[in-house]
DRENDO-1510 file (C-alpha; in Angstrom, 1 decimal, always signed):
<recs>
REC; n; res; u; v; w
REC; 1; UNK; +0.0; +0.0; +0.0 .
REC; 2; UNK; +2.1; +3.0; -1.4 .
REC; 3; UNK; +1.9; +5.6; -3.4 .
REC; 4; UNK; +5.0; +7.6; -5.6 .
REC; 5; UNK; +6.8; +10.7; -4.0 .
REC; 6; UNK; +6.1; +14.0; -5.5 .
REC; 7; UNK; +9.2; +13.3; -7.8 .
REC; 8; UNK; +7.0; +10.7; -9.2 .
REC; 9; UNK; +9.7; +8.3; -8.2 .
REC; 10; UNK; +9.7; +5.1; -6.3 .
REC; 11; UNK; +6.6; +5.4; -3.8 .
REC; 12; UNK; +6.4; +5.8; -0.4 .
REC; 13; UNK; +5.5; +3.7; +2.5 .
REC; 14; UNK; +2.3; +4.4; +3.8 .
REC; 15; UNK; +3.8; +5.0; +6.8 .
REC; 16; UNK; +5.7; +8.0; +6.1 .
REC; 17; UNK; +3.0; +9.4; +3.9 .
REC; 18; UNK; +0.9; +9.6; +7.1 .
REC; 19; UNK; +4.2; +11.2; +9.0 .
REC; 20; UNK; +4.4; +13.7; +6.1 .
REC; 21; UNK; +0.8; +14.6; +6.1 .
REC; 22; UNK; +0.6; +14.8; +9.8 .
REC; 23; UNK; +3.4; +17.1; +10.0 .
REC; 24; UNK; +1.8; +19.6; +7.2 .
REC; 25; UNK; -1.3; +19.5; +9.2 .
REC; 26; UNK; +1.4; +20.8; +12.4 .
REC; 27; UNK; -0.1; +17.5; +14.4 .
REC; 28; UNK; +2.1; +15.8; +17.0 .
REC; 29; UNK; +2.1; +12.4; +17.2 .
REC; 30; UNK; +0.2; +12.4; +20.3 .
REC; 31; UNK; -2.1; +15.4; +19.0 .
REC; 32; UNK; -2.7; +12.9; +16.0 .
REC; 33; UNK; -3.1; +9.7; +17.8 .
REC; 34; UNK; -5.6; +11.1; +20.3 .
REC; 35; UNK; -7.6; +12.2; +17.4 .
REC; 36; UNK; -7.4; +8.8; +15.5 .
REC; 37; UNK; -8.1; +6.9; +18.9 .
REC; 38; UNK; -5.2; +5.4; +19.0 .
REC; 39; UNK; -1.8; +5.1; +21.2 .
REC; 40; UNK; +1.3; +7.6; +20.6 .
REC; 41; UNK; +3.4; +4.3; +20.2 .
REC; 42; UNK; +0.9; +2.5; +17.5 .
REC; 43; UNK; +1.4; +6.2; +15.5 .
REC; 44; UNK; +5.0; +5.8; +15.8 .
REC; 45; UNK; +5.0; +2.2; +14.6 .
REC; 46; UNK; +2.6; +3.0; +11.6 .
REC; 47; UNK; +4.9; +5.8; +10.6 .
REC; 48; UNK; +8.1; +3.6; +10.7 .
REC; 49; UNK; +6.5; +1.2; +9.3 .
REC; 50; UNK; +6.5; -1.7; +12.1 .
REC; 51; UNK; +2.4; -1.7; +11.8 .
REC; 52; UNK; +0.5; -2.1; +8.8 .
REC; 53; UNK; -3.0; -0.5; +8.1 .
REC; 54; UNK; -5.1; -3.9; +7.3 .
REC; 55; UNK; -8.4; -2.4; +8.6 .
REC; 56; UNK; -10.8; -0.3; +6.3 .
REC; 57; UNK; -12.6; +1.7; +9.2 .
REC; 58; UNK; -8.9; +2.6; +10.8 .
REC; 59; UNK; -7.6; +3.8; +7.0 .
REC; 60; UNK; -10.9; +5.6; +6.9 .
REC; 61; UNK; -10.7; +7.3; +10.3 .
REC; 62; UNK; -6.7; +7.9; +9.8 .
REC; 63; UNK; -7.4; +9.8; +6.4 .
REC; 64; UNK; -10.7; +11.8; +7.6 .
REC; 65; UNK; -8.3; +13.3; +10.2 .
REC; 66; UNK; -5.4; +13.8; +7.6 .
REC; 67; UNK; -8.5; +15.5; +5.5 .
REC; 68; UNK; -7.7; +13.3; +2.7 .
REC; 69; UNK; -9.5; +10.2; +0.7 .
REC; 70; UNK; -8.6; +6.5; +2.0 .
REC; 71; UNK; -7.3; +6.6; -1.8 .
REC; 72; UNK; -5.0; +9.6; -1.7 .
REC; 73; UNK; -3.4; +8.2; +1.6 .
REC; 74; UNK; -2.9; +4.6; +0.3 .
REC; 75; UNK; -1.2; +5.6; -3.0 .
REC; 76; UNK; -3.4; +6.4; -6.5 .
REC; 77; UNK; -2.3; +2.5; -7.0 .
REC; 78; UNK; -4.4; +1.3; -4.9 .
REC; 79; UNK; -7.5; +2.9; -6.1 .
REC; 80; UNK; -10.5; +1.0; -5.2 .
REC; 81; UNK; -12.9; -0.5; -7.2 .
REC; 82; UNK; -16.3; -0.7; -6.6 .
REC; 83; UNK; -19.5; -1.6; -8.8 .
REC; 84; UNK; -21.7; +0.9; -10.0 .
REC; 85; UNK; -24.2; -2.1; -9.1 .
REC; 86; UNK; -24.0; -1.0; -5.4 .
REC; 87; UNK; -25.0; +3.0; -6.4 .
REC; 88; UNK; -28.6; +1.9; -6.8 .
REC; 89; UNK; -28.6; +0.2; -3.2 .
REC; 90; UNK; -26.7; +3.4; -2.0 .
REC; 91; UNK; -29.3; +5.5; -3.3 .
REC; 92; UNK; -32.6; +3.7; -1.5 .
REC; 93; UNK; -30.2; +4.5; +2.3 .
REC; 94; UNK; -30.1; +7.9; +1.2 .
REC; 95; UNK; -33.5; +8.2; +0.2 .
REC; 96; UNK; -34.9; +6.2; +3.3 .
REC; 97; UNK; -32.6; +8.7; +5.5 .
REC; 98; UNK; -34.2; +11.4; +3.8 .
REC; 99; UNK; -37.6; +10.2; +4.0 .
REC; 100; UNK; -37.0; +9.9; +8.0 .
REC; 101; UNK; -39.1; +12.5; +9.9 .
REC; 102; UNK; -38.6; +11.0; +13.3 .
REC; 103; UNK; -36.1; +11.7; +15.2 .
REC; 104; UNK; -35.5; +8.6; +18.3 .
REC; 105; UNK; -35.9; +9.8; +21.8 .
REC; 106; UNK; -34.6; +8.5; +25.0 .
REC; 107; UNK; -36.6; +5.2; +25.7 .
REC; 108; UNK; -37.3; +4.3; +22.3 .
REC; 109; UNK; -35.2; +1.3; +21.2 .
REC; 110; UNK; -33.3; +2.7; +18.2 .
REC; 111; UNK; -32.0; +5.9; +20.1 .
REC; 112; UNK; -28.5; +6.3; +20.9 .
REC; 113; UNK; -27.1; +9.9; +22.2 .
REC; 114; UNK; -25.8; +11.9; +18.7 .
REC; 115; UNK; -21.5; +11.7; +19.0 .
REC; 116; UNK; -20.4; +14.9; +20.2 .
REC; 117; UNK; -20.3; +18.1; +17.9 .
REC; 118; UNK; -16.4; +17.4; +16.9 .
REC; 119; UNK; -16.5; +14.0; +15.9 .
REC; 120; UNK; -19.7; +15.4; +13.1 .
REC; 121; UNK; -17.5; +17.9; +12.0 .
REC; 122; UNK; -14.8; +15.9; +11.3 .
REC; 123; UNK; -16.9; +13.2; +9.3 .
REC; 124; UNK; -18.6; +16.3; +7.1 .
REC; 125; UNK; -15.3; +17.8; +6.2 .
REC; 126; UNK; -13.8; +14.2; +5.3 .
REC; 127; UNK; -17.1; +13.5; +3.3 .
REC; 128; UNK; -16.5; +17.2; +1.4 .
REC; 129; UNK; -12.9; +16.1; +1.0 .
REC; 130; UNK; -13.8; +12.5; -0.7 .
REC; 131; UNK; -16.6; +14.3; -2.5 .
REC; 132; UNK; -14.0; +17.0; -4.0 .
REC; 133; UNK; -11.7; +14.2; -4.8 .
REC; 134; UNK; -14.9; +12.4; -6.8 .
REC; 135; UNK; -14.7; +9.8; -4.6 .
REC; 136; UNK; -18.6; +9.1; -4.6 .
REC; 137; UNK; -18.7; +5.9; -3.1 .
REC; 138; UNK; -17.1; +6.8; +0.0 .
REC; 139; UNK; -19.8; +9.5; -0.1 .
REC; 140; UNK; -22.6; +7.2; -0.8 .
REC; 141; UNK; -21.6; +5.3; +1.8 .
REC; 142; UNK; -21.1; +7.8; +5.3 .
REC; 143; UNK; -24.1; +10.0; +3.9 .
REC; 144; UNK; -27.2; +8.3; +5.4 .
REC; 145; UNK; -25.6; +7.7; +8.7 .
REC; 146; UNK; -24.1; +11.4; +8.6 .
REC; 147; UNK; -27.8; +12.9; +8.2 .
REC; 148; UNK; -28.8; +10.9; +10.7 .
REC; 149; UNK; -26.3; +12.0; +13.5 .
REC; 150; UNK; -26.2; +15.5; +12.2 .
REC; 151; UNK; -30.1; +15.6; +12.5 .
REC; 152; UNK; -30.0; +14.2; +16.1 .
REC; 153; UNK; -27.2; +16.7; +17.4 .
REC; 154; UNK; -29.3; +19.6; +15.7 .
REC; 155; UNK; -32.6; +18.0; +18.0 .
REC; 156; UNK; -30.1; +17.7; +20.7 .
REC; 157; UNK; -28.9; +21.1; +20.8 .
REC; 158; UNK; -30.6; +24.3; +21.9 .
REC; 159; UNK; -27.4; +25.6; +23.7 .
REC; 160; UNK; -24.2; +27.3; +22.8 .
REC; 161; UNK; -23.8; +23.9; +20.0 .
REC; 162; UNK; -26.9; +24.6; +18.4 .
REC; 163; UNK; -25.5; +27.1; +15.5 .
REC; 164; UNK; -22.6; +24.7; +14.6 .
REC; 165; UNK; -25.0; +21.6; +14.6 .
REC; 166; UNK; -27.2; +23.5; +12.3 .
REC; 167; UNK; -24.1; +24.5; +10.1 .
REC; 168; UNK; -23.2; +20.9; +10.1 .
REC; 169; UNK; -26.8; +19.9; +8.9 .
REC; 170; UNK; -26.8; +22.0; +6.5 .
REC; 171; UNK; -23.4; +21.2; +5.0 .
REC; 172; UNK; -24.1; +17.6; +5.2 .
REC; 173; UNK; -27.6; +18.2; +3.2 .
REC; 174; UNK; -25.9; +20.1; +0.7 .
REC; 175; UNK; -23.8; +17.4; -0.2 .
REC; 176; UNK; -26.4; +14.8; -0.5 .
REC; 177; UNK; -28.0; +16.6; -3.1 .
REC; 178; UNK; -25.2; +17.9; -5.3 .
REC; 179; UNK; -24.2; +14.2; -5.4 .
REC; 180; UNK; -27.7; +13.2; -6.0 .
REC; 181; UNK; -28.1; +15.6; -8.6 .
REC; 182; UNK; -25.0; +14.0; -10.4 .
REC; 183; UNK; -26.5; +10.4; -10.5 .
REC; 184; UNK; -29.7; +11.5; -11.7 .
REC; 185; UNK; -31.8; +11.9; -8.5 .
REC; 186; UNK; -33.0; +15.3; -9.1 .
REC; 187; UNK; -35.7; +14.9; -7.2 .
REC; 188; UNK; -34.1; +13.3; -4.1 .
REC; 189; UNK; -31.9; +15.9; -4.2 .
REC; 190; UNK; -33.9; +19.0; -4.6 .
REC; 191; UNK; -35.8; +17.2; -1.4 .
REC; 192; UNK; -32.3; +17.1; +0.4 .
REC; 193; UNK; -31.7; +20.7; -0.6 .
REC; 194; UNK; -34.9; +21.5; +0.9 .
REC; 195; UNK; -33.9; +20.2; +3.7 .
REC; 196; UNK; -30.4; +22.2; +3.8 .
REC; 197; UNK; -33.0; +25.6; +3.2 .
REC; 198; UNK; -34.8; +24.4; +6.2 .
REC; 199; UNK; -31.7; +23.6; +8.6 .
REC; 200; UNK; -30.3; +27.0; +7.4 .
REC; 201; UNK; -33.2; +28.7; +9.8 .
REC; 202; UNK; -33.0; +32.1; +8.3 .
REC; 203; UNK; -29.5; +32.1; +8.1 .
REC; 204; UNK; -28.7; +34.4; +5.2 .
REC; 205; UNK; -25.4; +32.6; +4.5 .
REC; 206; UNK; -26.4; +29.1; +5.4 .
REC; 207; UNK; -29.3; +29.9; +2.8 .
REC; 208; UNK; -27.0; +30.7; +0.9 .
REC; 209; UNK; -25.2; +28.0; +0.5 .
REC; 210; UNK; -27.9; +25.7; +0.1 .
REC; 211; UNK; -29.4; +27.3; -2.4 .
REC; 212; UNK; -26.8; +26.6; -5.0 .
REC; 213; UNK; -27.8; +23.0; -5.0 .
REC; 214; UNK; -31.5; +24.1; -4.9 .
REC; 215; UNK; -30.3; +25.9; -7.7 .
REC; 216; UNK; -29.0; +22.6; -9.2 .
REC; 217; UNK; -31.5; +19.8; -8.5 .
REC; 218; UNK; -34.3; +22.2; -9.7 .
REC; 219; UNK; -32.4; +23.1; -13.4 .
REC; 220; UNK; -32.0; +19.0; -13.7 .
REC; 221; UNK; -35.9; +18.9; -13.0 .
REC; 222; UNK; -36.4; +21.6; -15.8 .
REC; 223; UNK; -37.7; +24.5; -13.6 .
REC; 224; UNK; -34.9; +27.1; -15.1 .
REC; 225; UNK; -36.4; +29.9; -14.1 .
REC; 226; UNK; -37.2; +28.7; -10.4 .
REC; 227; UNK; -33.6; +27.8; -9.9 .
REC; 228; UNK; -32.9; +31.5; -11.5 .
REC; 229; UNK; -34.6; +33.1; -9.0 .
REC; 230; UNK; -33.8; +31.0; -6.1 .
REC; 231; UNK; -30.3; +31.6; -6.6 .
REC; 232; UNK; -30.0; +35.1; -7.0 .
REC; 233; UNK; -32.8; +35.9; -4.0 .
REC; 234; UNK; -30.0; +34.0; -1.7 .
REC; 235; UNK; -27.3; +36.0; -3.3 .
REC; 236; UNK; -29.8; +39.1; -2.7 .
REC; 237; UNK; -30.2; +37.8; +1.0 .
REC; 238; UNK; -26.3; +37.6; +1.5 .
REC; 239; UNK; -25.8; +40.0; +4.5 .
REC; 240; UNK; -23.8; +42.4; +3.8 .
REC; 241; UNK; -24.9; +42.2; +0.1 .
REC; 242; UNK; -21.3; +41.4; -1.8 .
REC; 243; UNK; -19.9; +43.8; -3.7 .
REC; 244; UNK; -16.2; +43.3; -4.8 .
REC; 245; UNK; -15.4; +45.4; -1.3 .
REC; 246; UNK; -16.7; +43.3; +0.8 .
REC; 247; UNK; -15.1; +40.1; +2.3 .
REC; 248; UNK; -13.5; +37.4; +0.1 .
REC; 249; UNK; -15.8; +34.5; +1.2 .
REC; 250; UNK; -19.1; +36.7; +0.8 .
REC; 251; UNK; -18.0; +37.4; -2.7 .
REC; 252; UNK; -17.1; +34.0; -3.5 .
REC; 253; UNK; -20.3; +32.3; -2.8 .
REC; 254; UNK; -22.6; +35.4; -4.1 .
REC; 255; UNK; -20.2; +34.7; -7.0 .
REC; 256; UNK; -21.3; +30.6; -7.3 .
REC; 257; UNK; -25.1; +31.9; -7.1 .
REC; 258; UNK; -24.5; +34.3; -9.8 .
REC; 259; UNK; -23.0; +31.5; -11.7 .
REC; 260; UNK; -25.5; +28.7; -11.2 .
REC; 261; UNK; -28.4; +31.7; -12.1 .
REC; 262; UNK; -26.6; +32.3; -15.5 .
REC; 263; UNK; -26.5; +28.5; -16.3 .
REC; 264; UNK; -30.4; +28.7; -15.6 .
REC; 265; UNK; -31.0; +31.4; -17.4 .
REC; 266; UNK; -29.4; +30.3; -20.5 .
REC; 267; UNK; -31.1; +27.2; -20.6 .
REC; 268; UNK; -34.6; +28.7; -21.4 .
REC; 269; UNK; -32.5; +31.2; -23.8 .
REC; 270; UNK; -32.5; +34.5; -22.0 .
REC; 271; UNK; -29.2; +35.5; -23.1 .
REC; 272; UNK; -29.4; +39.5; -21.8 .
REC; 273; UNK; -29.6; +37.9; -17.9 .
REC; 274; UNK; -27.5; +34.4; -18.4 .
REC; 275; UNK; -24.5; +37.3; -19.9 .
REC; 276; UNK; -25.4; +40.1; -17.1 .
REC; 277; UNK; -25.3; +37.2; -13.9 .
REC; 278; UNK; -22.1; +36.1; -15.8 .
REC; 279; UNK; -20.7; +39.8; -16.1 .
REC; 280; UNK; -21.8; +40.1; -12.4 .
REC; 281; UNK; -20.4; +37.1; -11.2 .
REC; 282; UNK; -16.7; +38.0; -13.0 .
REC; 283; UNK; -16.7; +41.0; -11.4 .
REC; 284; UNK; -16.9; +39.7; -7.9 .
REC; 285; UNK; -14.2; +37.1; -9.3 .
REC; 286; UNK; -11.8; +39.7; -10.4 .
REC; 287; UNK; -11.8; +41.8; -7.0 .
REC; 288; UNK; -8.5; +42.2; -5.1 .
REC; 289; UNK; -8.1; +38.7; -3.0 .
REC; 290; UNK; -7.8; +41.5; +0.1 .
REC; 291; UNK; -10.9; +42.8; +1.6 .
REC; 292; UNK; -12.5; +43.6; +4.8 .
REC; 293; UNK; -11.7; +41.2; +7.6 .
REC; 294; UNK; -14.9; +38.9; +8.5 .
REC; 295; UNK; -16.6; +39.5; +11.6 .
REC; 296; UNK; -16.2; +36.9; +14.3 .
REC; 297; UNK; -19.9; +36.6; +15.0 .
REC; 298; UNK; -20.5; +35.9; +10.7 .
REC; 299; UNK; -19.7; +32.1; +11.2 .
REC; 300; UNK; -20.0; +29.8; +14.8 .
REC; 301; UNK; -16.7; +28.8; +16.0 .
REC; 302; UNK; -17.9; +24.8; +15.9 .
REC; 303; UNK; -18.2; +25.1; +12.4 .
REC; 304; UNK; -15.9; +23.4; +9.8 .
REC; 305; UNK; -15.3; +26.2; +7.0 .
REC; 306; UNK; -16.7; +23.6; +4.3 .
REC; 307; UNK; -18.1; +26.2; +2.6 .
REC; 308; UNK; -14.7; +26.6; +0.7 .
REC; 309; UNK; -16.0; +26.7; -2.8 .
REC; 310; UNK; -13.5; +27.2; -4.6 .
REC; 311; UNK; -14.5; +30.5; -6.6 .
REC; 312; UNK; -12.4; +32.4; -8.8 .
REC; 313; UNK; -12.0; +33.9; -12.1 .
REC; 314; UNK; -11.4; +30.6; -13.7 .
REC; 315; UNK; -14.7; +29.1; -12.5 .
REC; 316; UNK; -16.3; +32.1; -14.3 .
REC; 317; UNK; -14.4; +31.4; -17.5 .
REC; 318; UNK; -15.5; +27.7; -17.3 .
REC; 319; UNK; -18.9; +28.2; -16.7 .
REC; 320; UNK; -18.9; +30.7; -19.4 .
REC; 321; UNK; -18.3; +28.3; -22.0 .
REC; 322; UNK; -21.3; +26.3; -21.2 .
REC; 323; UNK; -23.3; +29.1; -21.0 .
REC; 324; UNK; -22.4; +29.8; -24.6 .
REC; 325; UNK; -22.6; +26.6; -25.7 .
REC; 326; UNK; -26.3; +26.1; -24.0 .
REC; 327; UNK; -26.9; +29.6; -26.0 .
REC; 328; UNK; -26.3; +27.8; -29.7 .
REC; 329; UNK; -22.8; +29.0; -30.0 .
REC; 330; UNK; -20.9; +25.4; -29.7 .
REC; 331; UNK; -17.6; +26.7; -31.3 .
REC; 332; UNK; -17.2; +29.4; -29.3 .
REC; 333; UNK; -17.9; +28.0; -26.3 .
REC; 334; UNK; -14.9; +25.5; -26.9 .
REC; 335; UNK; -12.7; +28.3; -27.7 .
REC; 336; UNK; -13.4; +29.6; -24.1 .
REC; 337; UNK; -12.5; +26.0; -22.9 .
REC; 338; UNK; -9.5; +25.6; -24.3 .
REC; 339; UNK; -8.6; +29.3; -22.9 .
REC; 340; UNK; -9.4; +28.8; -19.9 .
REC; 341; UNK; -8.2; +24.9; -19.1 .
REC; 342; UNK; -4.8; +26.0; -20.6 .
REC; 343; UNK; -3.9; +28.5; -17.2 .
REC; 344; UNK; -2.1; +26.8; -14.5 .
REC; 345; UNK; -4.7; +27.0; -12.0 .
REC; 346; UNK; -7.1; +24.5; -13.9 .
REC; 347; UNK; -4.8; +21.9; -11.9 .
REC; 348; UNK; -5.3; +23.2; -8.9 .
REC; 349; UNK; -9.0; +22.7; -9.2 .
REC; 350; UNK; -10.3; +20.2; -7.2 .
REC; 351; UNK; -10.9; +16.4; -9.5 .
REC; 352; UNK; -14.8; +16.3; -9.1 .
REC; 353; UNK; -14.8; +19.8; -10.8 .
REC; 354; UNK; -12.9; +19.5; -13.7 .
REC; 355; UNK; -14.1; +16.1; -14.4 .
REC; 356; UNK; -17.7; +17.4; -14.5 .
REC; 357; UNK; -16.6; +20.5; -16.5 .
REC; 358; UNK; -15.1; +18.1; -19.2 .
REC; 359; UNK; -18.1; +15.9; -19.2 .
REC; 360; UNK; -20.3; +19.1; -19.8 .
REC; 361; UNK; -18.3; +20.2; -22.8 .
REC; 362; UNK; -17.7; +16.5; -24.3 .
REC; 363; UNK; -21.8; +17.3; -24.8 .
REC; 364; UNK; -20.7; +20.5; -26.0 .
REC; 365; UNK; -18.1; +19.0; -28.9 .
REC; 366; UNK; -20.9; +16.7; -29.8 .
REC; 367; UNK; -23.0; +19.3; -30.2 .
REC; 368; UNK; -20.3; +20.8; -32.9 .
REC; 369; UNK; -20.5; +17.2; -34.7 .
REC; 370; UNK; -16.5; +16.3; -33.0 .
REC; 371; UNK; -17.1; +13.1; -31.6 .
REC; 372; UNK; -14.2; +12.5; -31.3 .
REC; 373; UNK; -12.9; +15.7; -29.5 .
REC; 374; UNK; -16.3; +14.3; -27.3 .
REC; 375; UNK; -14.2; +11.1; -26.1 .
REC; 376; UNK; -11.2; +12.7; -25.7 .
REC; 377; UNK; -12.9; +14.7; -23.0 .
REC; 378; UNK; -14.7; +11.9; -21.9 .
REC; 379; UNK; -11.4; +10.0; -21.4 .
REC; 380; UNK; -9.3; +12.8; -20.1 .
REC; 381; UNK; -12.5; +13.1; -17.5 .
REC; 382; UNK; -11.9; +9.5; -16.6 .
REC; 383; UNK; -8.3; +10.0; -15.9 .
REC; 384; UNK; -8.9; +12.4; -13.3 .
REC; 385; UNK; -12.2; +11.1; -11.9 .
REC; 386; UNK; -13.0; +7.9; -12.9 .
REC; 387; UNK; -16.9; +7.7; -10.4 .
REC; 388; UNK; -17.6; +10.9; -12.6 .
REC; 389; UNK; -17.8; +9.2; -16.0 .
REC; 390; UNK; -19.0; +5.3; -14.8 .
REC; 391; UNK; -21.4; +6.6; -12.1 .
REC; 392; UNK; -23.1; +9.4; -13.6 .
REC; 393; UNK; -25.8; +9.1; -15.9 .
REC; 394; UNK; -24.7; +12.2; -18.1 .
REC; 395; UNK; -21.5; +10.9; -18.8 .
REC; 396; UNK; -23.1; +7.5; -20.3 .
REC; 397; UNK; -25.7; +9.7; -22.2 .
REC; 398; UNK; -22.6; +11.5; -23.8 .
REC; 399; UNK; -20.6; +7.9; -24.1 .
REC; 400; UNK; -23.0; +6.6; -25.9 .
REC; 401; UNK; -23.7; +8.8; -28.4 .
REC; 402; UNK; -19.9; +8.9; -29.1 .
REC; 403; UNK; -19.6; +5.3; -28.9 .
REC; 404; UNK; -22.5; +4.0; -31.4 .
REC; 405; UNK; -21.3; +7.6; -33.7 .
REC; 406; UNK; -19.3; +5.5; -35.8 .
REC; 407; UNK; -15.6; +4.1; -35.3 .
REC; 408; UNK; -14.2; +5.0; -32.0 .
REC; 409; UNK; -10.8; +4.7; -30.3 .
REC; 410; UNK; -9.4; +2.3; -28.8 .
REC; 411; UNK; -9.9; +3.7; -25.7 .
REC; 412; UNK; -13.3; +5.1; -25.9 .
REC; 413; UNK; -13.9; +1.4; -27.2 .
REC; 414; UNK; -12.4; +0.0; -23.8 .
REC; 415; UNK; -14.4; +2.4; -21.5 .
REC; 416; UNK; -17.7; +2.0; -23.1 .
REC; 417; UNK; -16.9; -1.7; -22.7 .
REC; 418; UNK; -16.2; -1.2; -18.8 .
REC; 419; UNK; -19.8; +0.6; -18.8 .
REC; 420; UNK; -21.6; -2.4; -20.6 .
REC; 421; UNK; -22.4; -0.4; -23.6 .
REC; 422; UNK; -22.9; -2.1; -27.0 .
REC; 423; UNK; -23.3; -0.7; -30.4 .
REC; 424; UNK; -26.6; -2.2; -30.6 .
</recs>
């Protein structure tokens, strides 16, 4: 279980991965074995290699407190497979755990006390992080236990916790529906996003953040112009209202409303607002990374800032070129893509989002009769994300299409044939 050094030499032991990434994260190896649950001496035998990590659950809990993916610690080797057979399976816990109104009670036989405030926290950040990496399994998998335990701490608390449970909720409802909405639940996840609006109790910048999936799950239901407005109300709501001088995280998520408003917009063709929430939204992107200092009070001190959503000028450029594409203009919408994923920071996105970007324009190059340009997106997506391509229902549609166009390449052959497509 290694993976190569940043050289991209020979790889490293696990062990001294962990060390590496626990001393980035300036965690002693007693800091770091209290949080893992573990002994100061079974730390320092991991790291020097005398213990081996045989146990999923300890990988899992040693990487959610590294913040990475069970995959990123182990070594991009030893990527795991799993079936997009069990996603179906996945899907009916998430939906029964959305479903759930009731919330146990002391005396009834399914209730156990919610872990503390700390231990949620740390499982909704390392669910954000294996989301972020496209891990979607993972996700899948810690989601309908996660609602439940963030649920139970938010019915729990109505003390000094009760802001950062709600944060929590809301964070993890946000995630189940932006994943939903990538595997073709859009109504599951407009309900889980429904959910994050509720949790958000008023909250202008909780609402906030939940409406961008709202936004989402209800442009993948076809109510474009709902998702319009319910995206730039909560960037409306945003309190102060952003303006490129107020602070950097205010701007940066009125920024990713303004975006998801002009991607509803342009697909029932109203170019004037889809180009004036884009012209908005790059203005925001373009202000001076320095601004006004955040007031303590804006955010509770329990919460885990997983609100980082990664906004920028580069996001704008991106999202430009669908919006160009979904107004008729194909070709020039690729030359926006190729712009903008030619600048160094396009790497430093995070996997899930470039791998959706390139599934989004593969669409758009079939839409400019390239099918071939379509699977080299397709297969550059699967590079860096292979659960975005062989778990979302999008990526098929596109595969497909590409696939049964005519002669394909080899290996557009070889991943339609790992997706069980046929020409027929």
């Amino acid at each position: 279980m290694t993976g190569r050094n940043q050289r991209g030499g020979a790889e490293l032991p696990v062990g001294r991965r962990i060390a590496r990434l626990r001393a980035r994260r300036g965690m002693t190896q007693q800091i770091f074995a209290s949080r893992v649950g573990r002994s100061k001496s079974w730390v320092d035998k991991v790291e020097r290699g005398l213990r081996t990590l045989d146990r999923l659950s300890v990988i899992e809990t040693v990487a959610g407190v590294l913040g990475v993916t069970p995959e990123v610690l182990l070594g991009k080797g030893t990527r795991r497979g799993e079936p997009a057979a069990a996603v179906p399976e996945a899907i009916a816990r998430m939906r029964a755990a959305l479903a759930s109104y009731h919330v146990a009670e002391p005396g009834d036989p399914d209730w156990r006390p919610p872990p503390p405030l700390g231990e949620i926290e740390r499982q909704v950040a390392y669910a954000w992080t294996a989301y972020r990496h496209a891990d979607h399994h993972q996700v899948l998998r810690m989601l309908p236990d996660l609602l439940g335990d963030a649920r139970r701490a938010g019915e729990a608390g109505g003390a000094p916790g009760a802001a950062g449970a709600a944060e929590l909720l809301v964070g993890a409802y946000r995630l189940a529906a932006q994943l939903l909405v990538k595997l073709g639940e859009p109504s599951l996840a407009w309900l889980a996003a429904d959910r994050a609006m509720a949790a958000a109790a008023g909250d202008p910048r909780r609402a906030a953040l939940a409406a961008v999936p709202l936004a989402q799950a209800l442009r993948a239901l076809g109510q474009s112009r709902l998702a319009m407005t319910a995206a730039t109300v909560a960037a409306r709501r945003l309190s102060p209202p952003p303006t490129v001088d107020h602070p950097p995280r205010h701007r940066a998520l009125a920024g990713t409303l303004l975006v998801e408003a002009a991607l509803a917009a342009a697909t029932y063709r109203d170019h004037a607002a889809a180009r004036d929430l884009l012209a908005h939204a790059t203005r925001l992107a373009e202000a001076p990374a320095t601004g006004p200092a955040e007031p303590q009070a804006a955010r509770p001190a329990e919460a885990h800032d997983t609100d980082d959503i990664g906004y920028g000028p580069l996001v704008v450029e991106l999202a430009r070129a669908l919006v160009t594409a979904e107004l008729g203009d194909a070709p020039q919408a690729i030359t926006i893509h190729t712009r903008a994923t030619g600048q160094d920071d396009w790497q430093r996105l995070p996997a899930e989002q470039r791998a959706a970007h390139l599934i989004g324009m593969a669409r758009v190059h079939l839409d400019a009769a390239d099918p071939r340009a379509a699977g080299r997106a397709l297969l550059t997506a699967d590079r860096i994300a292979p659960a975005e391509t062989r778990l979302r229902p999008a990526a098929r549609t596109v595969l497909t299409a590409v696939f049964r166009d005519g002669p394909a390449a080899a290996d557009v052959a070889r991943l339609a044939a790992t997706l069980g497509l046929t020409r027929g």
